[in-house]
VEXDREN-2710 file (C-alpha; in Angstrom, 1 decimal):
% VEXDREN-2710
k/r/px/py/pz
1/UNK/-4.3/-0.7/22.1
2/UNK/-8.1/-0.2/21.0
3/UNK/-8.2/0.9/17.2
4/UNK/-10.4/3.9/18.2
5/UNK/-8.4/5.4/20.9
6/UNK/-5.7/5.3/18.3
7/UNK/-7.1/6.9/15.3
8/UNK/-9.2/9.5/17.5
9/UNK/-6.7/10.8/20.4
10/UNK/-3.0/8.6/20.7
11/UNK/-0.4/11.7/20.1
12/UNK/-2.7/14.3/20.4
13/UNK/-2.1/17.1/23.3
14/UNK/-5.0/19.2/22.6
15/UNK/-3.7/21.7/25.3
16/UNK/-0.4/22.5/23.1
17/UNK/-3.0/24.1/20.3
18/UNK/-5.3/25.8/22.7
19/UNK/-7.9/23.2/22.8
20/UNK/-8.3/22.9/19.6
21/UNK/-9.9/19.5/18.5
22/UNK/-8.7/18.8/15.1
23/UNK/-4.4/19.4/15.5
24/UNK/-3.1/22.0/13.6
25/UNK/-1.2/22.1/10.6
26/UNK/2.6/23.6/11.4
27/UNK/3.2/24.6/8.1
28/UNK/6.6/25.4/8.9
29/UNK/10.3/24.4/7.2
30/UNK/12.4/25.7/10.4
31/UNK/12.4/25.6/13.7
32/UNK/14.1/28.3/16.0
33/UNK/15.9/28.1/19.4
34/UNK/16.8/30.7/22.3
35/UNK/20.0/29.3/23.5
36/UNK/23.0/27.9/20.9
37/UNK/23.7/25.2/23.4
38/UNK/20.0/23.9/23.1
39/UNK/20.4/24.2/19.4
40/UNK/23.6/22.2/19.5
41/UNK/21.7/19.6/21.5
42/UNK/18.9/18.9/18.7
43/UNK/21.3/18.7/16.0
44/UNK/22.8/15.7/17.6
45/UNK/19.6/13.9/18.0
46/UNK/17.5/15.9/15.0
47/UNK/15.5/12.3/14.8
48/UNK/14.1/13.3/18.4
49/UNK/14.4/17.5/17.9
50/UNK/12.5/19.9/15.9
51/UNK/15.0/21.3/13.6
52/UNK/13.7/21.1/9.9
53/UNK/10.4/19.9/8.7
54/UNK/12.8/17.7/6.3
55/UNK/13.5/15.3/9.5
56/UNK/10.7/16.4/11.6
57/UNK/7.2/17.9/12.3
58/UNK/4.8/18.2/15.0
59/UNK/1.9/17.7/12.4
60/UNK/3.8/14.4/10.9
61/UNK/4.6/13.2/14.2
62/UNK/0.8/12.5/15.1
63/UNK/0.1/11.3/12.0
64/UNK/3.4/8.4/12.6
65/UNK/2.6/7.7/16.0
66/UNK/-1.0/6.5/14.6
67/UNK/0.2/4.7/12.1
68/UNK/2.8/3.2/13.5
69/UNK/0.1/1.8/16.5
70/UNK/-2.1/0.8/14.2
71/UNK/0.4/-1.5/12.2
72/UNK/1.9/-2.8/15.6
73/UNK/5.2/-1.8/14.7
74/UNK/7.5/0.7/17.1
75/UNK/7.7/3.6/14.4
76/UNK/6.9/4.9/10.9
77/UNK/8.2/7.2/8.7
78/UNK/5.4/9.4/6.2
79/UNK/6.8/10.0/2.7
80/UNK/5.8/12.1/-0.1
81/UNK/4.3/9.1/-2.3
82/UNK/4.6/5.3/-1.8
83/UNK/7.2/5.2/-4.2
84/UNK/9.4/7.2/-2.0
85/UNK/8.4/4.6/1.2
86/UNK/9.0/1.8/-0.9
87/UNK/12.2/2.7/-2.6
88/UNK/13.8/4.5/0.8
89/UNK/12.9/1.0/2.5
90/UNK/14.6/-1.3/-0.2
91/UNK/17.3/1.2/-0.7
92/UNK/18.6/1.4/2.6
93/UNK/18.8/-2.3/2.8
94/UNK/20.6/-2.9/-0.6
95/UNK/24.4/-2.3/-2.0
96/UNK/26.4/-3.1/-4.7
97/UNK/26.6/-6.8/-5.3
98/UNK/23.6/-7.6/-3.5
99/UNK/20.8/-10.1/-4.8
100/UNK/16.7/-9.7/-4.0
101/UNK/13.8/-12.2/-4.5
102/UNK/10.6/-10.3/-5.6
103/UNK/7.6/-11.6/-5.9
104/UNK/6.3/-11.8/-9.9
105/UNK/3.7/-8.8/-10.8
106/UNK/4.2/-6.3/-8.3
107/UNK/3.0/-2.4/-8.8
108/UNK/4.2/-1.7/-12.2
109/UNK/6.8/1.5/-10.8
110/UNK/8.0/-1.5/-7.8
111/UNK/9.2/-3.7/-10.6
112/UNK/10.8/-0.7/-12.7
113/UNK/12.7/0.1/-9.2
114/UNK/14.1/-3.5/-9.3
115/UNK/14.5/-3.8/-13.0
116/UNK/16.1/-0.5/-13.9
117/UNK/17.5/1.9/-11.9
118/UNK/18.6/-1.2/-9.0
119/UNK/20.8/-2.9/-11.7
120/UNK/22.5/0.1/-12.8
121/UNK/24.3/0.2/-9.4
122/UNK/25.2/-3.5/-9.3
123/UNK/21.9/-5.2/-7.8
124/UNK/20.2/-8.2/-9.2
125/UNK/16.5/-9.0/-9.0
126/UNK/15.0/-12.8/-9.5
127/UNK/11.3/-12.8/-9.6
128/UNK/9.7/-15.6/-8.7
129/UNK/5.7/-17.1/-8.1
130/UNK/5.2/-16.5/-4.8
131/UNK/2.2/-18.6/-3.9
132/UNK/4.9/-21.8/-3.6
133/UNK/7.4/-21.2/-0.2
134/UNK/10.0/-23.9/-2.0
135/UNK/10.4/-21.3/-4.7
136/UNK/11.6/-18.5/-2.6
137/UNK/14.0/-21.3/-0.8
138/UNK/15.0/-21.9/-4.2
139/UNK/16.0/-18.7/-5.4
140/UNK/18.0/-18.0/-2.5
141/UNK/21.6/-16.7/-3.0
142/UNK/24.3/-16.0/-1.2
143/UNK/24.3/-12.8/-2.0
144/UNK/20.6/-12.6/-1.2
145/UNK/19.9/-9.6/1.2
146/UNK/16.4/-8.7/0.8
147/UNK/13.2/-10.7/-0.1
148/UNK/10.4/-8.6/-1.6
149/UNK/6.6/-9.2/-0.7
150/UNK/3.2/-7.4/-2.4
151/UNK/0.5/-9.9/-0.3
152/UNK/-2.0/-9.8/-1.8
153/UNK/-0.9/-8.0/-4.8
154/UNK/-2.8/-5.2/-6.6
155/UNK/-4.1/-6.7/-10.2
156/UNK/-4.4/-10.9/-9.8
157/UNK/-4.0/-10.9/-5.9
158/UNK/-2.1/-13.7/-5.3
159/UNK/-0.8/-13.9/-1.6
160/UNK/2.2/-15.5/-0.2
161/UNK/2.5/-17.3/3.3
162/UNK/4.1/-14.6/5.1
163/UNK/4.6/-16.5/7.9
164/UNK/6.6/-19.0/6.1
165/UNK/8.6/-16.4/4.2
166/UNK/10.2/-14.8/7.1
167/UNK/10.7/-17.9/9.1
168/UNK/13.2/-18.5/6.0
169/UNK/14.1/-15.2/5.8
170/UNK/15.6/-15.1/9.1
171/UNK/17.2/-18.4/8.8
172/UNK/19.3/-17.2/5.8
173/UNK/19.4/-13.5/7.8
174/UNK/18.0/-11.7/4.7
175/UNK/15.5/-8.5/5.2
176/UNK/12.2/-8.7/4.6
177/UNK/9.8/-5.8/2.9
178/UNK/6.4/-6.0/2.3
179/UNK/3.7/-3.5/0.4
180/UNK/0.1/-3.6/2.6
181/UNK/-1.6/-0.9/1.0
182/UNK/-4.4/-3.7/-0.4
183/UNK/-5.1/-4.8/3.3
184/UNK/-4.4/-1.5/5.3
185/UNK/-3.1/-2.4/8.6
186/UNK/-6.6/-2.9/9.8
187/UNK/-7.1/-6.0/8.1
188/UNK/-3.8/-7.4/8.0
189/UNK/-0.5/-6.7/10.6
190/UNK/2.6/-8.6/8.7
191/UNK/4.6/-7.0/11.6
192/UNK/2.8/-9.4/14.0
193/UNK/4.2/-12.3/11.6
194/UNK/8.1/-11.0/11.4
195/UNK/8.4/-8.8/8.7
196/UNK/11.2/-6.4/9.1
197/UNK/9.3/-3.4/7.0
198/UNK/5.9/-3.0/5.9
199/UNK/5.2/0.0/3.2
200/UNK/1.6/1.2/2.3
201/UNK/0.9/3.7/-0.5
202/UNK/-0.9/5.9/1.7
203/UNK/-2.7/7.6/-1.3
204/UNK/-5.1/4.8/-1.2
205/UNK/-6.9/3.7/1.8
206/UNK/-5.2/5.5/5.0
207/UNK/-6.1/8.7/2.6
208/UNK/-9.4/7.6/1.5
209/UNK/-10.0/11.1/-0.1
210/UNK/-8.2/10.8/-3.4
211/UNK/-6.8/13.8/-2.8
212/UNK/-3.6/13.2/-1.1
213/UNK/-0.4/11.1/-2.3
214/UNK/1.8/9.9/0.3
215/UNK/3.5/6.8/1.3
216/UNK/4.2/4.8/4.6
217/UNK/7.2/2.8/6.2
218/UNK/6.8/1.0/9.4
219/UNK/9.3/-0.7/11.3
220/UNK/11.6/-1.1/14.9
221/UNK/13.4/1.6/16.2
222/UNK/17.0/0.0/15.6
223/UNK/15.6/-0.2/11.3
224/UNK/14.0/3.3/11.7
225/UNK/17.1/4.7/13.4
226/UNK/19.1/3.4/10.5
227/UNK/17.3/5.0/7.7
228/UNK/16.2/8.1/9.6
229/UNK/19.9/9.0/10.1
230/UNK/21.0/8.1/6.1
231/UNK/18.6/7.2/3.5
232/UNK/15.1/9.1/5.0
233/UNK/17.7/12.7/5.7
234/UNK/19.3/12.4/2.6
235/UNK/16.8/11.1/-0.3
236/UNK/14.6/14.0/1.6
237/UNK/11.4/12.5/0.0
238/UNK/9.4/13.8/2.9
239/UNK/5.9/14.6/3.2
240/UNK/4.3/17.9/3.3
241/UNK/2.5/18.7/6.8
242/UNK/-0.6/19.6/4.8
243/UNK/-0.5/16.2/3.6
244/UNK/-0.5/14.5/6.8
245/UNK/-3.1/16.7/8.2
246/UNK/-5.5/15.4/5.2
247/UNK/-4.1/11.4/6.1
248/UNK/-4.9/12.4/9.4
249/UNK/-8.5/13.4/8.5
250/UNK/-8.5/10.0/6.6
251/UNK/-7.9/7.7/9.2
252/UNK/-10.8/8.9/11.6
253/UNK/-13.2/6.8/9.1
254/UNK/-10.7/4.4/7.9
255/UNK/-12.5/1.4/10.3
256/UNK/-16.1/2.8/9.0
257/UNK/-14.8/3.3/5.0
258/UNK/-13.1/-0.5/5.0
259/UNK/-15.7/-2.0/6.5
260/UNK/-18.1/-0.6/3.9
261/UNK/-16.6/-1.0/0.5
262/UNK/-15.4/-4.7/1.9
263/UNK/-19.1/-5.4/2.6
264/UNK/-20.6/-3.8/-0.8
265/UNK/-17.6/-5.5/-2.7
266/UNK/-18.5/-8.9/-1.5
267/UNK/-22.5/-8.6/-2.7
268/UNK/-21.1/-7.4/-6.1
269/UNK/-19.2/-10.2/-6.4
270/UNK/-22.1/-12.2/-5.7
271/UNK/-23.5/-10.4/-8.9
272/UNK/-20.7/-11.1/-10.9
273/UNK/-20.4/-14.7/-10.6
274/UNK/-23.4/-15.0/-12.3
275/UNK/-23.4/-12.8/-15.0
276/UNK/-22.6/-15.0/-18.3
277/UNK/-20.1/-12.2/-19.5
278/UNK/-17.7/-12.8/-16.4
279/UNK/-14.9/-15.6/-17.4
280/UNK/-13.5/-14.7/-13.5
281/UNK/-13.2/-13.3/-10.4
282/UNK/-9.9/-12.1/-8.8
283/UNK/-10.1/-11.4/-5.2
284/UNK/-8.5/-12.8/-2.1
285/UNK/-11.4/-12.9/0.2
286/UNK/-14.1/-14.9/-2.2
287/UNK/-14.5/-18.9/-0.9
288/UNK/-13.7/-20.0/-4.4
289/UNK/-9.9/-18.3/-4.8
290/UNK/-7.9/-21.6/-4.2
291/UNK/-5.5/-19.3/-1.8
292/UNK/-8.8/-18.3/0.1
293/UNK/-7.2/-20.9/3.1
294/UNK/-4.0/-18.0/2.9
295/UNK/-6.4/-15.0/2.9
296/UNK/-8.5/-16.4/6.3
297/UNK/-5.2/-17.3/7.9
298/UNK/-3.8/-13.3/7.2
299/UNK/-6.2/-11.3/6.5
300/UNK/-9.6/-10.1/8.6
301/UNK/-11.2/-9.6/5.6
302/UNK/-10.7/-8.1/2.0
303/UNK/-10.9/-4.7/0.7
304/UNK/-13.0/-2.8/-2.0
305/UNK/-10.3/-3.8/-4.8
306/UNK/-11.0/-6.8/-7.3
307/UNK/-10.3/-7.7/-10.8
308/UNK/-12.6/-9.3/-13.5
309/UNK/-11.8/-11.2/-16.7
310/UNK/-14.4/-10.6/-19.3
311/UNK/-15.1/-13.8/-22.1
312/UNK/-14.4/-11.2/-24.6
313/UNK/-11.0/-10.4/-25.7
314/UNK/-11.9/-7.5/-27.9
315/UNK/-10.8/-4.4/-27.1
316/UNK/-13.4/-2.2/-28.7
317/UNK/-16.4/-3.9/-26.5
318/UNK/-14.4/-3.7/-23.7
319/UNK/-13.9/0.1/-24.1
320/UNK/-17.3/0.2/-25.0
321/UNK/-18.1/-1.1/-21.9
322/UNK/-15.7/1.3/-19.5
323/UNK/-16.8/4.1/-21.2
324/UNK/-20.8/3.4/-21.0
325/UNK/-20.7/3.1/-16.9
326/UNK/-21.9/6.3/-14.7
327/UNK/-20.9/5.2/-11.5
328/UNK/-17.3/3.6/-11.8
329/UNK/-14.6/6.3/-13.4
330/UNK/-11.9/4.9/-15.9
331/UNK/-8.9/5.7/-13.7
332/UNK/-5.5/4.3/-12.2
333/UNK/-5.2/3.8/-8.1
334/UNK/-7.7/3.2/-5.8
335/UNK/-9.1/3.0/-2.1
336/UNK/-10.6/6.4/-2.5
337/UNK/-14.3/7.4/-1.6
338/UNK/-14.8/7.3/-5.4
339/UNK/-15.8/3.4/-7.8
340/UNK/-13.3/3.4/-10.5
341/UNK/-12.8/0.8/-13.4
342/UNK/-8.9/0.6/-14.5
343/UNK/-9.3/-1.9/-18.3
344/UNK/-5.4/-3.7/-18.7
345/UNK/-6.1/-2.8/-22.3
346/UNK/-5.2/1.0/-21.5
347/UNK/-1.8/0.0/-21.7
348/UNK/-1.6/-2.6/-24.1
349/UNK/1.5/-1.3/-25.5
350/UNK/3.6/-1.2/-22.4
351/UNK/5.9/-4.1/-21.8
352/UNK/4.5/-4.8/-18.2
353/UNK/0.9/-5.6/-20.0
354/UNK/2.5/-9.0/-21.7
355/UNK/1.9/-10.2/-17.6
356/UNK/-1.6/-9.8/-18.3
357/UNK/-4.9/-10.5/-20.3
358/UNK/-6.1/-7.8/-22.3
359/UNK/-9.5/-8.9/-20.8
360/UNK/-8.6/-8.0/-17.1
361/UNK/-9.8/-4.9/-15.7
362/UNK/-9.3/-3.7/-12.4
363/UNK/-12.1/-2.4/-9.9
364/UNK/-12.0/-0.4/-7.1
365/UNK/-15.3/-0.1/-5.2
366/UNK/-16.2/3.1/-3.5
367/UNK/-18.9/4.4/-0.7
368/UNK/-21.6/4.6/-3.2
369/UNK/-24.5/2.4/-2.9
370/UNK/-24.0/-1.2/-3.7
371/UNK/-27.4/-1.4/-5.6
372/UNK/-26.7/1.4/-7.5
373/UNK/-23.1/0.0/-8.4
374/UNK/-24.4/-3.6/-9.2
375/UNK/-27.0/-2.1/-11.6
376/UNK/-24.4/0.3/-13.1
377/UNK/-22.4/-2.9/-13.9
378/UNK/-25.4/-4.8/-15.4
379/UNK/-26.4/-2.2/-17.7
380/UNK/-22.5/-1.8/-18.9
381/UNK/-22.3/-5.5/-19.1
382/UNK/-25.1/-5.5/-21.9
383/UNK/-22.7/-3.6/-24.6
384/UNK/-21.3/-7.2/-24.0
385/UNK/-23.3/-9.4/-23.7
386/UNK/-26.4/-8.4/-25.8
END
């Protein structure tokens, strides 16, 4: 189906809101009926039936039918954050007793998931280095049930074969998960290579506003069906329709925004390189990443998301240098219309940052102009440097 057709018109009946270009936002909790018997009908089936904006809702329904075209996958399901898609995916897949194979250094509140609250109901986590297919073969249980992928992930950007990984996966019939939000599906489909459940943190790209926080699940019908009727209904972490009116607004310039910050991304890397205060360059997409064979063979192209590792490893200078830039904001997340700089050494003292330099910080490049960007960078690079 042609990317355009789906972001601009699939599930759109203009002549249900009187014309009106833009869908409306049903702001509604409930949903009324004339007759008990139809009533009675919708209850049995309230995955297909407008009962309660908890299950269902005309202005989330557009907003999953896109979504779930776009990432080639029979349905999604729109949460209140990605933490709710994520956790409502591996939750539903998971009981006591069960074993799951994550890879090392996913999103800090992913690893808490499987480190802390998971355990306290009987569920073990191994994390392992994902880059090596004889490693997830290795960790491999008999109690495995779920394997856990972040490709690429979101601070070093390592990538795992996905292809590989589920061919295994389905050998040893254990469910596979997978967090796109780097790629968005535009630029990577992991449902076209097997995977039984891709999540995104919509908040990032799909939203592209910074102004929304939502989170995505797609997957087949018989998996959808399956947590629609238990986990989705009953965790209740559903999105507002306000919400996925503004996600809806973000993906009509999701193909133009991705296509921008991965081509302004790629020159300012080109800057970096040479710059004598850059030790190195983590992103997926650049020739010189030794998993850059992975990255062509998944991926379309990168994103606007990279990391650097300054020489220096004090923090002072470092701060220094966040702190002197105009264009790039110190902040956590990304993929919004905004540059922003997140330093590792803001959290230091938390136990994730021992995975980490204190010399990494995490960019996110925005819509601005890539000139204006590079020199912002140069000129922040001299409290450094000079």
């Amino acid at each position: 189906m042609d990317i355009s057709y789906i972001i601009n018109r699939l599930g759109e009946e203009n002549e249900d809101y009187f014309g009106a270009i833009a869908p409306p936002i049903m702001q509604t909790s409930n949903f009324s009926y004339k007759k008990t018997n139809d009533l009675r009908t919708a209850i049995k089936d309230e995955k297909s039936h407008l009962i309660y904006s908890r299950g269902n809702n005309p202005t989330v329904d557009i907003l999953c039918k896109k979504l779930a075209a776009l990432e080639g996958a029979d349905e999604a399901m729109v949460f209140a954050s990605g933490m709710a898609a994520i956790s409502t995916a591996v939750i539903s897949n998971l009981k006591s007793g069960d074993h799951v194979i994550c890879v090392q250094k996913p999103y800090s509140w992913t690893s808490t998931l499987f480190r802390t609250m998971l355990p306290r109901f009987g569920i073990t986590t191994h994390f392992i280095d994902g880059t090596e297919i004889q490693n997830f073969e290795n960790a491999i249980l008999p109690s495995t049930r779920l394997i856990y992928l972040e490709s690429p992930n979101t601070m070093t950007f390592e990538m795992q074969d996905i292809s590989a990984v589920v061919k295994l996966a389905k050998k040893n019939n254990i469910t596979t998960i997978i967090d796109n939000s780097y790629s968005t599906p535009l630029c990577q489909q992991p449902v076209k290579m097997g995977v039984d459940i891709v999540v995104h943190s919509a908040t990032k790209y799909i939203g592209g506003h910074s102004d929304a926080v939502a989170g995505v699940l797609c997957t087949s019908t018989q998996m959808a069906d399956k947590i629609f009727r238990n986990d989705f209904l009953t965790l209740g972490g559903i999105i507002s329709p306000f919400n996925a009116w503004l996600l809806l607004r973000g993906l009509r310039t999701l193909p133009i925004r991705m296509e921008k910050v991965s081509a302004t991304t790629q020159k300012i890397i080109a800057f970096l390189k040479e710059h004598p205060a850059i030790d190195k360059i983590y992103y997926p997409y650049d020739k010189s990443n030794k998993q850059f064979d992975i990255a062509e063979k998944q991926m379309s192209s990168g994103s606007g998301l990279f990391s650097i590792q300054l020489k220096t490893k004090n923090v002072e200078a470092i701060e220094r240098f966040c702190e002197s830039l105009k264009y790039f904001q110190i902040a956590v997340s990304w993929g919004g219309y905004e540059s922003l700089i997140f330093p590792v050494c803001a959290y230091i003292e938390r136990e994730e940052a021992s995975d980490l330099p204190v010399n990494i910080l995490r960019i996110s490049v925005g819509l601005e102009d890539a000139d204006a960007l590079i020199n912002d960078l140069n000129e922040g690079l001299r409290e450094i440097y000079d």
